[in-house]
Structures are given as structure tokens and as C-alpha cells.
OpenMM code with the backbone's topology and positions (N, CA, C; nanometers):
from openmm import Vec3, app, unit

residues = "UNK UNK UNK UNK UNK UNK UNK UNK UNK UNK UNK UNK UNK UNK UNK UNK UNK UNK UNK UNK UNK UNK UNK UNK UNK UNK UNK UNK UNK UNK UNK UNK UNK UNK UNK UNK UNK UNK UNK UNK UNK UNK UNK UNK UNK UNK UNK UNK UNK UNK UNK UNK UNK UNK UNK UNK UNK UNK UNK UNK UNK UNK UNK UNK UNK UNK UNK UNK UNK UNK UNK UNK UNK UNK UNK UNK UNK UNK UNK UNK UNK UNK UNK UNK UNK UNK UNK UNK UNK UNK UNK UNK UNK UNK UNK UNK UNK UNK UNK UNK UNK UNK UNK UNK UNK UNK UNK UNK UNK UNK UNK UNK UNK UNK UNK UNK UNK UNK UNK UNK UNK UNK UNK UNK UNK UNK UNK UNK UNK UNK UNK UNK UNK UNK UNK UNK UNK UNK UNK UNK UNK UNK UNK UNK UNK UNK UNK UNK UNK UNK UNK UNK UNK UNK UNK UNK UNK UNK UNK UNK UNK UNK UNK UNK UNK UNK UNK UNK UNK UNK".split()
positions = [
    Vec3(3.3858, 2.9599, 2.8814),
    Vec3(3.3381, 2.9752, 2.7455),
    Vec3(3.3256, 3.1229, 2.7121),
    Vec3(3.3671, 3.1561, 2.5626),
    Vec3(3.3816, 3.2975, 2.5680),
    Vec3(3.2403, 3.3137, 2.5252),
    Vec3(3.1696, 3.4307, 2.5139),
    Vec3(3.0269, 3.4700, 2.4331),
    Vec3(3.0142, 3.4269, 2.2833),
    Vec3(3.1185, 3.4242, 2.2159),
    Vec3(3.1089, 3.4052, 2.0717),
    Vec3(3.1044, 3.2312, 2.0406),
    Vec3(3.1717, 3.1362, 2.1280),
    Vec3(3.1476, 3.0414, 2.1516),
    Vec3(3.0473, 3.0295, 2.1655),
    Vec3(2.9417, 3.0612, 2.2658),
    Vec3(2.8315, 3.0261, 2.3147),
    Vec3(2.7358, 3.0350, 2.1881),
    Vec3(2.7582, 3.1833, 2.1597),
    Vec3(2.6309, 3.2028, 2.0636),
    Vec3(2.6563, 3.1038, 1.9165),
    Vec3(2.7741, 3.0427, 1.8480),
    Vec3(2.8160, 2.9601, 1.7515),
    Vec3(2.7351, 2.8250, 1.8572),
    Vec3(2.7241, 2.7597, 1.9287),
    Vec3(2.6873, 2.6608, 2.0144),
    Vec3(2.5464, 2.6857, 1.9944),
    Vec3(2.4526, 2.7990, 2.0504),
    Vec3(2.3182, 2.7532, 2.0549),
    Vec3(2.2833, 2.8246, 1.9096),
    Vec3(2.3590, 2.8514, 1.8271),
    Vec3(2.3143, 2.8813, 1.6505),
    Vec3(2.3187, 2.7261, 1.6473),
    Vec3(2.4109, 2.6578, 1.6259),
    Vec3(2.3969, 2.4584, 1.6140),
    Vec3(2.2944, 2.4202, 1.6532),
    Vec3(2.2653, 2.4287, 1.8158),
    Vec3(2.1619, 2.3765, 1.8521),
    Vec3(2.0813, 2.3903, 1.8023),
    Vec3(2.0094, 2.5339, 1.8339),
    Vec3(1.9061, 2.5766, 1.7606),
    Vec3(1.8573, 2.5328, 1.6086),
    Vec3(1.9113, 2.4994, 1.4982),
    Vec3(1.9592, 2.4103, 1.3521),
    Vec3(1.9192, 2.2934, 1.4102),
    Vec3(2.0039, 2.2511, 1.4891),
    Vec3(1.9639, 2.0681, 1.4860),
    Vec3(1.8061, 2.0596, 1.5658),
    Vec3(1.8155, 2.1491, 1.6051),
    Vec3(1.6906, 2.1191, 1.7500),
    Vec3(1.5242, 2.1502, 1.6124),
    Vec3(1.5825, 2.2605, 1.5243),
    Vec3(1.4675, 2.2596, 1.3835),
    Vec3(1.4670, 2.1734, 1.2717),
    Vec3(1.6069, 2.1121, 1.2986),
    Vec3(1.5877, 1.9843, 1.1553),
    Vec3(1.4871, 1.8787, 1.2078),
    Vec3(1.5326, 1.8504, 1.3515),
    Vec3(1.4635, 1.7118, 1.4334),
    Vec3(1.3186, 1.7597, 1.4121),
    Vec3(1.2614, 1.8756, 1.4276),
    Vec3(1.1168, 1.8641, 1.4317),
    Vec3(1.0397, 1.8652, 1.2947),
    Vec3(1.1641, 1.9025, 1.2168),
    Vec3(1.0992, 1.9226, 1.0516),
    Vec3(1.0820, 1.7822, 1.0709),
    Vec3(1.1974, 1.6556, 1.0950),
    Vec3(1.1935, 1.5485, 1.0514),
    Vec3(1.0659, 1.4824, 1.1336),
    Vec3(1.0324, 1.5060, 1.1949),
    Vec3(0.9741, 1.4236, 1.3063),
    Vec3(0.8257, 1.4675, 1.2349),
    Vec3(0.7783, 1.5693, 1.2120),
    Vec3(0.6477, 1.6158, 1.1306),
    Vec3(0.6223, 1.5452, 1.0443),
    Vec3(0.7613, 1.5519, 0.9064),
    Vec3(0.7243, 1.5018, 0.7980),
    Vec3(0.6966, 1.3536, 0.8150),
    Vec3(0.7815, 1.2973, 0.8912),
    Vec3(0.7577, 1.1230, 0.9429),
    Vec3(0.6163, 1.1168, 0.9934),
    Vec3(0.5485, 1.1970, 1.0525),
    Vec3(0.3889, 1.1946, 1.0992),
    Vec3(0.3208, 1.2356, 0.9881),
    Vec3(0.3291, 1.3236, 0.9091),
    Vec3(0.2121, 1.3244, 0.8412),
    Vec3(0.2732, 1.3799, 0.7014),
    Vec3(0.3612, 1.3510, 0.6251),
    Vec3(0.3804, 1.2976, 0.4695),
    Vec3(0.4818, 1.2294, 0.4367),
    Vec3(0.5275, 1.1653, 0.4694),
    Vec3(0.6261, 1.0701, 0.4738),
    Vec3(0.6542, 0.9697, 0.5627),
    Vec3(0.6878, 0.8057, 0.5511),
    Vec3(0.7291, 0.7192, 0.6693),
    Vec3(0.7558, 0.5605, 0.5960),
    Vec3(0.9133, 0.5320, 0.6553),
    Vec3(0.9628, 0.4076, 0.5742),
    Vec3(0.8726, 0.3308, 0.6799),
    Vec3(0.8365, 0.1906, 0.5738),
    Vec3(0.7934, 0.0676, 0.6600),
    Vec3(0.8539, -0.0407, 0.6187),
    Vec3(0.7975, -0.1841, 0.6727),
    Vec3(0.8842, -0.2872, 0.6042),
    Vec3(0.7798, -0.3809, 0.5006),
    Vec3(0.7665, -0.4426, 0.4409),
    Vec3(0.6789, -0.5416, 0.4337),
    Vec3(0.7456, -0.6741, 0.4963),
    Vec3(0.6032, -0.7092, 0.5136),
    Vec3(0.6131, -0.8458, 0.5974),
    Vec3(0.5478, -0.9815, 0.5492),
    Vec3(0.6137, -1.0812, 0.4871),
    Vec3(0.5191, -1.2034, 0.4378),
    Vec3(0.5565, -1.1505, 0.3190),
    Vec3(0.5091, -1.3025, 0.1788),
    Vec3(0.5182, -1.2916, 0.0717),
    Vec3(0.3823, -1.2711, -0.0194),
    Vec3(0.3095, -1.2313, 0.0620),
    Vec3(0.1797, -1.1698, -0.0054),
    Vec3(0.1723, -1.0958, -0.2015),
    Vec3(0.3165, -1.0197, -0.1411),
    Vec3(0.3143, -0.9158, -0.2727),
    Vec3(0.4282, -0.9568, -0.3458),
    Vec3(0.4479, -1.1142, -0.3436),
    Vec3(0.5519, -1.1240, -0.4811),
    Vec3(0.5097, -1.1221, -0.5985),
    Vec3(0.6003, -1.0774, -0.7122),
    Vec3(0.7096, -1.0897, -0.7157),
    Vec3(0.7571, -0.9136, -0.7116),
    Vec3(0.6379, -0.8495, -0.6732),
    Vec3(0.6776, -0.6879, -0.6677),
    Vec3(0.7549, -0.6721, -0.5317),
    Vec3(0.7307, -0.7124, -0.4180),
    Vec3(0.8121, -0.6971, -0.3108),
    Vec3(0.8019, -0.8331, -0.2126),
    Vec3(0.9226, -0.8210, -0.1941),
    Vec3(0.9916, -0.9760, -0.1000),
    Vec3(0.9442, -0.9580, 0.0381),
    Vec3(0.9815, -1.0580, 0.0977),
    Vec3(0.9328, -1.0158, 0.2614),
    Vec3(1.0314, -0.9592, 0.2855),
    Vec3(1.0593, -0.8625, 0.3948),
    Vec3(1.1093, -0.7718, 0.4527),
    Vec3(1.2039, -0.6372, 0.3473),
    Vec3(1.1395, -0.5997, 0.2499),
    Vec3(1.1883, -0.5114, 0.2026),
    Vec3(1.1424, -0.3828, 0.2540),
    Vec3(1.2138, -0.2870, 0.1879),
    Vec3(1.1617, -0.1224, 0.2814),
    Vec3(1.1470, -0.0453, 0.1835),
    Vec3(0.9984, 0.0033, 0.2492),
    Vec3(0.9199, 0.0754, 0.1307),
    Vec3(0.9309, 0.2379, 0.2095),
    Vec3(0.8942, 0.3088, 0.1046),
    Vec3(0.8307, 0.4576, 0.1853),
    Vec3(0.7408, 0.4770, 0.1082),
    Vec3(0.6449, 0.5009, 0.2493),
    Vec3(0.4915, 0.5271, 0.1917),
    Vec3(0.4782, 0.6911, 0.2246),
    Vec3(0.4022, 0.7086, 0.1356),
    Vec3(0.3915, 0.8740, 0.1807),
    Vec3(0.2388, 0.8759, 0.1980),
    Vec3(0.2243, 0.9834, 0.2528),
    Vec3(0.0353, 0.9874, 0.3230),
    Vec3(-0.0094, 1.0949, 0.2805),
    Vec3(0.0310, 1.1926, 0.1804),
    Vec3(-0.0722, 1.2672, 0.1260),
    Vec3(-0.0789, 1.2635, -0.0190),
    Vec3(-0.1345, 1.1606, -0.0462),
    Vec3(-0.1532, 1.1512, -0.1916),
    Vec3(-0.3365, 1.0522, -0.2581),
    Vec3(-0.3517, 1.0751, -0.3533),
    Vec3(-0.4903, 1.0612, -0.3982),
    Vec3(-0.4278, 0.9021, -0.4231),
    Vec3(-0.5634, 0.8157, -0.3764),
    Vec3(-0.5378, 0.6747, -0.4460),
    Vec3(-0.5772, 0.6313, -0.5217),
    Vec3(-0.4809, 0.5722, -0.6326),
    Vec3(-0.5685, 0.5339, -0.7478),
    Vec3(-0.5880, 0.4078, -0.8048),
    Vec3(-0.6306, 0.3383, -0.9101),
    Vec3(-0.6219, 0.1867, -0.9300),
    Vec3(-0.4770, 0.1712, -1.0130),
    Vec3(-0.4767, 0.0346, -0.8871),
    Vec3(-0.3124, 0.0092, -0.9004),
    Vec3(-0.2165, 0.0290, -0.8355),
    Vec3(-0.2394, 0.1497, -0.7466),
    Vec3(-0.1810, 0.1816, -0.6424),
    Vec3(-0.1129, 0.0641, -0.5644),
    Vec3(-0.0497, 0.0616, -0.5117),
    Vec3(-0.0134, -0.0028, -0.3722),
    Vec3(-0.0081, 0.1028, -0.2371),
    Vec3(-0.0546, 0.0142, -0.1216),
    Vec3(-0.0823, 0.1075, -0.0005),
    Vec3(-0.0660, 0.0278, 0.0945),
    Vec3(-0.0816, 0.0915, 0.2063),
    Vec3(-0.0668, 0.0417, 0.3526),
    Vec3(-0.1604, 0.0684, 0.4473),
    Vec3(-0.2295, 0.0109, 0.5199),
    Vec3(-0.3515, 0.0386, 0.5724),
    Vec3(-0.3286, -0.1215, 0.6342),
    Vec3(-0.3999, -0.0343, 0.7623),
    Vec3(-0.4518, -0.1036, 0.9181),
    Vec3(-0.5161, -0.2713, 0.8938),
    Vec3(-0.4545, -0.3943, 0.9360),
    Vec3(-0.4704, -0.4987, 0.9115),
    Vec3(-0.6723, -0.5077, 0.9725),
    Vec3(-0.7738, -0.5242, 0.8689),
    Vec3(-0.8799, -0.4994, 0.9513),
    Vec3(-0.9046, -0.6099, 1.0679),
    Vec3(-0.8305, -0.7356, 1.0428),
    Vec3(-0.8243, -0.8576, 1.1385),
    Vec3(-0.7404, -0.8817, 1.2323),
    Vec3(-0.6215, -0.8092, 1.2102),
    Vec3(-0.5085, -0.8186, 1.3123),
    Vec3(-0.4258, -0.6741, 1.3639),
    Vec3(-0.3764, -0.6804, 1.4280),
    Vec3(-0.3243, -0.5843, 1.5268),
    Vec3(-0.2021, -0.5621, 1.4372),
    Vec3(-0.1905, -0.5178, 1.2967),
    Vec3(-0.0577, -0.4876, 1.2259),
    Vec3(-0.0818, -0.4135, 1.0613),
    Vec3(-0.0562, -0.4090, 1.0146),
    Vec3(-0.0767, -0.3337, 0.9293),
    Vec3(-0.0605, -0.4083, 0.7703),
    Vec3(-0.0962, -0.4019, 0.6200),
    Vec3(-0.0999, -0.4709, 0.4919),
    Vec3(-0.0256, -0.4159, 0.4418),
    Vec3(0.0405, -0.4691, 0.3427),
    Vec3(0.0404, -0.4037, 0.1968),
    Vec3(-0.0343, -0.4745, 0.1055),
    Vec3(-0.1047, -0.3861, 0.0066),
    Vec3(-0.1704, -0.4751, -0.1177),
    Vec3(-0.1896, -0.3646, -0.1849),
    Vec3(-0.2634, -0.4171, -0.3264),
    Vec3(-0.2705, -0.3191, -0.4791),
    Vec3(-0.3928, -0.2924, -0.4282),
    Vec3(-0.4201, -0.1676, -0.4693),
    Vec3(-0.5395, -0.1352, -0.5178),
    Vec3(-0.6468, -0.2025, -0.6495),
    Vec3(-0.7030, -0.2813, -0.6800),
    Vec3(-0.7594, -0.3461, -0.7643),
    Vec3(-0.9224, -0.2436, -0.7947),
    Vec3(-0.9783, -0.2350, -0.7126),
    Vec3(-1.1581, -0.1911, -0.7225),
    Vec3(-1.1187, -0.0527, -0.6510),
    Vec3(-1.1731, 0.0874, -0.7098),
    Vec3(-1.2261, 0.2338, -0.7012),
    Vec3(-1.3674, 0.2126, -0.6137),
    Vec3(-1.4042, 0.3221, -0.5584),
    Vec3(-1.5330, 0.3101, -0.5305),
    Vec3(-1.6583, 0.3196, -0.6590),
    Vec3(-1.7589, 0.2446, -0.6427),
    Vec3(-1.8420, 0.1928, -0.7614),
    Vec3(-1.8174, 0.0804, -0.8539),
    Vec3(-1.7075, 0.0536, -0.8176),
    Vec3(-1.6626, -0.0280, -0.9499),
    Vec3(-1.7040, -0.1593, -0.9411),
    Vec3(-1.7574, -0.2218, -1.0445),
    Vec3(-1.7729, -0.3791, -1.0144),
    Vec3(-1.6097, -0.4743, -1.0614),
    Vec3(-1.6116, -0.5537, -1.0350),
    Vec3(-1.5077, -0.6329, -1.0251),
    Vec3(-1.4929, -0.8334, -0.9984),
    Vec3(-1.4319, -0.8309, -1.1280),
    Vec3(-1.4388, -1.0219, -1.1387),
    Vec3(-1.2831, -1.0545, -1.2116),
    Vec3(-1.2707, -1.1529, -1.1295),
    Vec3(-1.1797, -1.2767, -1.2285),
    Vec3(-1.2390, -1.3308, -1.2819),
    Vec3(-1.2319, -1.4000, -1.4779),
    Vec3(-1.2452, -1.5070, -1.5133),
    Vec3(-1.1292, -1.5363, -1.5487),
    Vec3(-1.1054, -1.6982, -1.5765),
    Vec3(-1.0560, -1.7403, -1.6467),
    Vec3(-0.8838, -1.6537, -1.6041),
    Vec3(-0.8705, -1.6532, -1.5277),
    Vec3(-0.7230, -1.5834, -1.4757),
    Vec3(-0.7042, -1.4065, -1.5219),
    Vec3(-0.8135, -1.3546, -1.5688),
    Vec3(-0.8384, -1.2118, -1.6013),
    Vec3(-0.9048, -1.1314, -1.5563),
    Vec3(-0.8408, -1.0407, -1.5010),
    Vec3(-0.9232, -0.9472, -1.4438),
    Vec3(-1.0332, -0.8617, -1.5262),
    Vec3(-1.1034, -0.8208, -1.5065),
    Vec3(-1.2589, -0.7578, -1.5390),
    Vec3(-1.3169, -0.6658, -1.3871),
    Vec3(-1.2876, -0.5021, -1.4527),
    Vec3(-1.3178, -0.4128, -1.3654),
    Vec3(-1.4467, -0.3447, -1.4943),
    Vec3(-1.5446, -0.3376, -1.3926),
    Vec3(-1.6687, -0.2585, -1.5181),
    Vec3(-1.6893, -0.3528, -1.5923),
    Vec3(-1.6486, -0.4659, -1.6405),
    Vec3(-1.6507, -0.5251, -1.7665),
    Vec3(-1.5498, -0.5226, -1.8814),
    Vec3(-1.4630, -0.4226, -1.7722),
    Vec3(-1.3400, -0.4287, -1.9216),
    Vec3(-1.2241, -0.4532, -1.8617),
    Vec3(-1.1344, -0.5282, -1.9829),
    Vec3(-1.0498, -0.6298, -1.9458),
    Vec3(-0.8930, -0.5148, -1.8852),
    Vec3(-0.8588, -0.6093, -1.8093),
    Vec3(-0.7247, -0.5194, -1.7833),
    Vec3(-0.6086, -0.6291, -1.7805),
    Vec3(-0.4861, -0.5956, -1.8597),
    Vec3(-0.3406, -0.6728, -1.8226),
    Vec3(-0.3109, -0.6296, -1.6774),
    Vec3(-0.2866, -0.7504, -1.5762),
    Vec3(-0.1305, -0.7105, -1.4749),
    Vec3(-0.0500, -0.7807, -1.5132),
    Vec3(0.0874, -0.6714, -1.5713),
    Vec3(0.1985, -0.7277, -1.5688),
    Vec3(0.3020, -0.7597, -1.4426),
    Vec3(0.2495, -0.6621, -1.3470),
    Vec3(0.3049, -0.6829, -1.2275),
    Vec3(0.3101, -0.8361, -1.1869),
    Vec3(0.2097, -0.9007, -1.1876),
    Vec3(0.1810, -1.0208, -1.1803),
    Vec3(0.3001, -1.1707, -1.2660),
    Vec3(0.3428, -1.0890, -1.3448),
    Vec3(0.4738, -1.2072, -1.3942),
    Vec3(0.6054, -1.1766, -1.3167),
    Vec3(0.6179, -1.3386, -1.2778),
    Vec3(0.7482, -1.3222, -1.2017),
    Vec3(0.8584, -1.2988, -1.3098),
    Vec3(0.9841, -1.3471, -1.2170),
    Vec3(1.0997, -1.3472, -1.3213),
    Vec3(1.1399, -1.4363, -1.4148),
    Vec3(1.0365, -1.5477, -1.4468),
    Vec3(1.0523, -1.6920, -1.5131),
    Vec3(0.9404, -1.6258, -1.6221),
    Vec3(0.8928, -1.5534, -1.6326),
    Vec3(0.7823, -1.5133, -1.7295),
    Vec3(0.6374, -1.5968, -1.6899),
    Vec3(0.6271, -1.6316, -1.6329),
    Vec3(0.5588, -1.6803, -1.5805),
    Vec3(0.4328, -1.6201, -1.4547),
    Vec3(0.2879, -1.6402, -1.4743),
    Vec3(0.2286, -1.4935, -1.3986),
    Vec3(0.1587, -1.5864, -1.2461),
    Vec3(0.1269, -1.5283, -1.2025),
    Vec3(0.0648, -1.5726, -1.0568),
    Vec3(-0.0795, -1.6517, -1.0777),
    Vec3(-0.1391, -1.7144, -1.0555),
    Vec3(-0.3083, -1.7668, -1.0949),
    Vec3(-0.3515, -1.6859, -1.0174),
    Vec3(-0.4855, -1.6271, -1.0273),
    Vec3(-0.5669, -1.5718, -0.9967),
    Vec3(-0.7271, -1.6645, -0.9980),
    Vec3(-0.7875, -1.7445, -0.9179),
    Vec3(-0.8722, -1.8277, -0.9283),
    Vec3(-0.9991, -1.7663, -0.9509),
    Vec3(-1.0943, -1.8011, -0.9930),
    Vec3(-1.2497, -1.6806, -1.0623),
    Vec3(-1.3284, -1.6954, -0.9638),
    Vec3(-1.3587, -1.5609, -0.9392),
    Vec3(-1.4561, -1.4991, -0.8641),
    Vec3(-1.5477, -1.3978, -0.8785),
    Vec3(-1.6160, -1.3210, -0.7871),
    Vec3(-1.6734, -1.1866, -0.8472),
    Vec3(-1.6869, -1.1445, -0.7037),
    Vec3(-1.6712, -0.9936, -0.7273),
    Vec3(-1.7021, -0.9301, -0.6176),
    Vec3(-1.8391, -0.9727, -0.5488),
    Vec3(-1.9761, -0.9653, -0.5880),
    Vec3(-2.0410, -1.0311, -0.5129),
    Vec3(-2.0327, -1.1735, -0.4475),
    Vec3(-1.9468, -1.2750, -0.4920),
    Vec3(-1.9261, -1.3741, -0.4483),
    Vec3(-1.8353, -1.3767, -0.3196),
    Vec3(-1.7757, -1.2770, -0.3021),
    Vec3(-1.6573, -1.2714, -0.2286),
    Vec3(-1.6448, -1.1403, -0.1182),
    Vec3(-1.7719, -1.0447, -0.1598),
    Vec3(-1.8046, -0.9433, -0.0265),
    Vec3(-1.9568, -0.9289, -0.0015),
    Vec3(-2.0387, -0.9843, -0.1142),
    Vec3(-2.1633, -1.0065, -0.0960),
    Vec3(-2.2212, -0.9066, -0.1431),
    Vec3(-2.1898, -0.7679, -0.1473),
    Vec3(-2.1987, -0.6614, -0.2725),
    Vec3(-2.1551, -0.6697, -0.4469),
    Vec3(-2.2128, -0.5788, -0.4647),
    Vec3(-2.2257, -0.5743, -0.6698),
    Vec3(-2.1443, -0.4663, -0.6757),
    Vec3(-2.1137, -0.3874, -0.5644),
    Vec3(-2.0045, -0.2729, -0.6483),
    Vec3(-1.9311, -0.2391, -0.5111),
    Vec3(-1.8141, -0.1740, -0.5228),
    Vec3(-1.7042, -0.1429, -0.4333),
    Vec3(-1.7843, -0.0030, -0.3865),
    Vec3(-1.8062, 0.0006, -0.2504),
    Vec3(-1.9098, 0.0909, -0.1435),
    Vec3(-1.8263, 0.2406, -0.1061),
    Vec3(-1.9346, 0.3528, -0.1614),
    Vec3(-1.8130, 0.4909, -0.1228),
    Vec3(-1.7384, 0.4635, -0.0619),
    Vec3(-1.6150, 0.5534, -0.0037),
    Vec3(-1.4859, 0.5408, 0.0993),
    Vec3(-1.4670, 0.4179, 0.1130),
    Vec3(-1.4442, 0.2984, 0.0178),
    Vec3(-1.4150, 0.1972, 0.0531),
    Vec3(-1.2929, 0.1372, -0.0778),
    Vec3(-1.2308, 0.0353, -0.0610),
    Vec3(-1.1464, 0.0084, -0.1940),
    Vec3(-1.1466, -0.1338, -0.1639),
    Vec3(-1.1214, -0.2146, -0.2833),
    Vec3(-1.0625, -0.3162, -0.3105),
    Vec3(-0.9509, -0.3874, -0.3539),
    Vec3(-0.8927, -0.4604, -0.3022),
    Vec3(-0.7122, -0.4662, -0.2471),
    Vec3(-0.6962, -0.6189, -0.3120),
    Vec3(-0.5796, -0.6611, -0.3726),
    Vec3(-0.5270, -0.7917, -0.4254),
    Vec3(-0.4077, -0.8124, -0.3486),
    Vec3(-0.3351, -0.8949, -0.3080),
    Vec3(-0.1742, -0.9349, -0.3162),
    Vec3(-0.1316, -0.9502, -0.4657),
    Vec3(-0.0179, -0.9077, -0.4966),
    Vec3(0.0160, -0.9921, -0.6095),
    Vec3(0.0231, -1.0909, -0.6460),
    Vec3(0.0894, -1.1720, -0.5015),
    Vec3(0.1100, -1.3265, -0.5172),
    Vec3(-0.0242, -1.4483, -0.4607),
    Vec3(-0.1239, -1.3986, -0.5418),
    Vec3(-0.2985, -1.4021, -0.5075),
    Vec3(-0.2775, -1.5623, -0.4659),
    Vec3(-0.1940, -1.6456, -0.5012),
    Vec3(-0.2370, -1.7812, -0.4067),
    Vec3(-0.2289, -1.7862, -0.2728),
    Vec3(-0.1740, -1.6758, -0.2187),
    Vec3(-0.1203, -1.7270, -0.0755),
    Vec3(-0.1316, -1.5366, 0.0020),
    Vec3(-0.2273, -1.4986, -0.0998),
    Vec3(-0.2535, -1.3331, -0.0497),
    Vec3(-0.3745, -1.3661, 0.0523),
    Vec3(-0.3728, -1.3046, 0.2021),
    Vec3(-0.4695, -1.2708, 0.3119),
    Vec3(-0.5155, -1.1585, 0.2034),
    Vec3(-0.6365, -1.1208, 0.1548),
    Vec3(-0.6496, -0.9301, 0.0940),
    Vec3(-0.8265, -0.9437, 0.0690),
    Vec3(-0.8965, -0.8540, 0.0416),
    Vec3(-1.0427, -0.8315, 0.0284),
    Vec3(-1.1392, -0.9373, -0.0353),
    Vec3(-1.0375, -1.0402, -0.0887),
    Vec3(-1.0987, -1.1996, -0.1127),
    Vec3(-1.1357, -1.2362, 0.0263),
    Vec3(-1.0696, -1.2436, 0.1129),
    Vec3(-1.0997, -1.3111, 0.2317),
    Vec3(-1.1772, -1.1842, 0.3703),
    Vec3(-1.0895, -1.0976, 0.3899),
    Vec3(-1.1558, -0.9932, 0.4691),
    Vec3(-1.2602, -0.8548, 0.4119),
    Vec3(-1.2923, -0.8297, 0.3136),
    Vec3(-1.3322, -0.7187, 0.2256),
    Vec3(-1.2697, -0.6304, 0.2161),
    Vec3(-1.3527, -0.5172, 0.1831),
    Vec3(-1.3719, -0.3898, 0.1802),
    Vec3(-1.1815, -0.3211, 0.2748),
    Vec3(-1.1584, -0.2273, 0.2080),
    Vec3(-1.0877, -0.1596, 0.2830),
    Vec3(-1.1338, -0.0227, 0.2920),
    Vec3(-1.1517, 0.0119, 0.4003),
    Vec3(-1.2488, 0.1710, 0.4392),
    Vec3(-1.1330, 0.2711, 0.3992),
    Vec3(-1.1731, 0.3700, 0.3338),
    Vec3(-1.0239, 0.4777, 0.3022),
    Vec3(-0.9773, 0.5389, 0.4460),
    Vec3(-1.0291, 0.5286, 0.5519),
    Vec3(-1.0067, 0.5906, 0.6968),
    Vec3(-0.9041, 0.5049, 0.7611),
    Vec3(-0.8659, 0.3587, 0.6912),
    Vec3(-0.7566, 0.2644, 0.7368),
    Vec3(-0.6540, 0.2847, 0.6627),
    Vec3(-0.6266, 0.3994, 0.5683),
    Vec3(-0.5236, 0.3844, 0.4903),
    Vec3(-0.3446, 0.4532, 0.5583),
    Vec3(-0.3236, 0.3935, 0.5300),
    Vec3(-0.1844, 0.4614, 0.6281),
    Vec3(-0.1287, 0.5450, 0.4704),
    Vec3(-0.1071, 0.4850, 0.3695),
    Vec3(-0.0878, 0.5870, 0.2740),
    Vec3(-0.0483, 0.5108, 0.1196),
    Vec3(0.0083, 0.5581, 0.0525),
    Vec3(0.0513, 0.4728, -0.0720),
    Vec3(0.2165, 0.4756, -0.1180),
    Vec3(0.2614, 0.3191, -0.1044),
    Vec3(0.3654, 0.2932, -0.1402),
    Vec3(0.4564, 0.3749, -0.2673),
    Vec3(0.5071, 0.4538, -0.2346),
    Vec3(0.6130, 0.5239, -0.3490),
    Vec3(0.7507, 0.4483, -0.4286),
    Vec3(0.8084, 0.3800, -0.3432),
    Vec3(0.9642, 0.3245, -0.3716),
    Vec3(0.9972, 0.2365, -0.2261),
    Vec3(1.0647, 0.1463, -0.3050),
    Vec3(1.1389, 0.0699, -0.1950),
    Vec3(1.2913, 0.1003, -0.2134),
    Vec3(1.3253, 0.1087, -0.0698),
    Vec3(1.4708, 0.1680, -0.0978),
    Vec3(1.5782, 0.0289, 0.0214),
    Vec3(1.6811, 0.0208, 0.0536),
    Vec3(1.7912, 0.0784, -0.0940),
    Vec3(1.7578, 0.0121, -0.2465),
    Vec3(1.8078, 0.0955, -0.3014),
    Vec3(1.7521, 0.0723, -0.4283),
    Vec3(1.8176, -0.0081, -0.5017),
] * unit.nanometer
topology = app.Topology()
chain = topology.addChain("A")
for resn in residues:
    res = topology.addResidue(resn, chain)
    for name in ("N", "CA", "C"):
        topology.addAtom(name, app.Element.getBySymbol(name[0]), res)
């Protein structure tokens, strides 16, 4: 190998050997594709579609996120529904955050047709009157057949793996 070879050889290396660690960073801590799993979140995402969630971003209501299954050894997706403080009820198939009414359109499939949502209230269903600092409250879309803070509560913001951006391919 002549010298000019060599040094064109570890200039490459050296490039690939700094892309791999850029990539490998950003995959740890602001960026990372996942899959969803189950039909929890129809008709917004199918089972096994691929999302990228990114992990440094503020969460807000409505959001979708990913965070640590608190019952099982795997991980969720669900909406953000309840902020910290917020009170929170279904009637009558409508949501009521604070007392004031909110549309999900997310919630209509492709028949025009929307998901039931059966009536509850946050105290009925975590035993608290308002969503507890560092904590959030999570829906499936497809609320008949959603595992989400109806059944397990509270999601602590310290379980959040991050918030759903795009599902790709697109």
C-alpha cells in the first residue's frame, strides 16, 4: 500500500467511524424508530406500524407518546388526554377536561364513524380529582379495547420514552 492510499483509507474510516457515533447518540438520546404493537390506537395507527419518537420535546395535550408499560415488561403508545392539574370526564361520549368541552377528531375512523368512549371521571377511575404533578393522563384511540390510565393510571413523566412525531414509510 502506497502512503497516499493509506491516508485516503483511514480519512474513510475515520468519516464512517464519526457518522456511526453521531448515529448511535442521536438514536440514544433525540431520536428512535419504534413499532406499535396491538390495535389500541386505531384508527390513528395500525398494529405494527413505525413510528419515530423523538425524546427531547415538551408534552402536550394530545400528544401521542411512548412510555414504559407500568404493568408489563414492554412499552405503550397512547394520547395524551389530562396535563398535570387537570380534571377530566367522559359524558355522554364527550370529553370534558376542566369542564370544557373538547372535539377528537382523531377518534373517527374511515366510515365517519367515531370510537365510543363509555362515561367516567377521573376520580372514578384513579381515585383522584385532578391529574398529580409529573404525572399525565393517557387514552387509546380505539378506547373499547384500549389497556391506558382507565385501567392502570397515572403515567409518571419519568416513564416517558418520548413523543410520537411521524410514522414512516409514509
Amino acid at each position: 500500500m502506497t502512503g497516499r492510499f493509506k491516508a485516503e483509507l483511514f480519512s474513510w474510516l475515520k468519516t464512517l467511524g464519526l457518522a456511526f457515533i453521531i448515529v448511535i447518540l442521536c438514536r440514544q438520546f433525540v431520536f428512535s424508530p419504534t413499532m406499535v404493537h396491538g390495535e389500541s390506537m386505531l384508527p390513528t395507527f395500525e398494529n405494527k406500524d413505525r413510528v419515530f419518537v423523538t425524546k427531547i420535546s415538551k408534552i402536550d395535550r394530545f400528544d401521542i407518546i411512548v412510555f414504559d408499560a407500568p404493568d408489563d415488561d414492554t412499552y405503550y403508545v397512547k394520547r395524551v388526554i389530562g396535563l398535570p392539574g387537570d380534571h377530566v370526564e367522559v359524558k355522554n361520549n364527550i370529553l370534558y377536561i376542566n369542564g370544557k368541552r373538547y372535539k377528537e377528531p382523531y377518534l373517527q375512523g374511515e366510515d365517519g364513524h367515531g370510537m365510543f368512549t363509555g362515561d367516567f371521571t377521573l376520580e372514578e377511575v384513579t381515585g383522584e380529582s385532578k391529574v398529580p404533578p409529573g404525572s399525565f393522563f393517557v387514552l387509546g384511540d380505539n378506547r373499547p379495547f384500549s389497556k391506558d390510565s382507565r385501567i392502570f393510571g397515572f403515567v409518571s413523566k419519568d416513564t416517558i420514552f418520548g413523543e410520537v412525531k411521524f410514522r414512516y414509510p409514509f
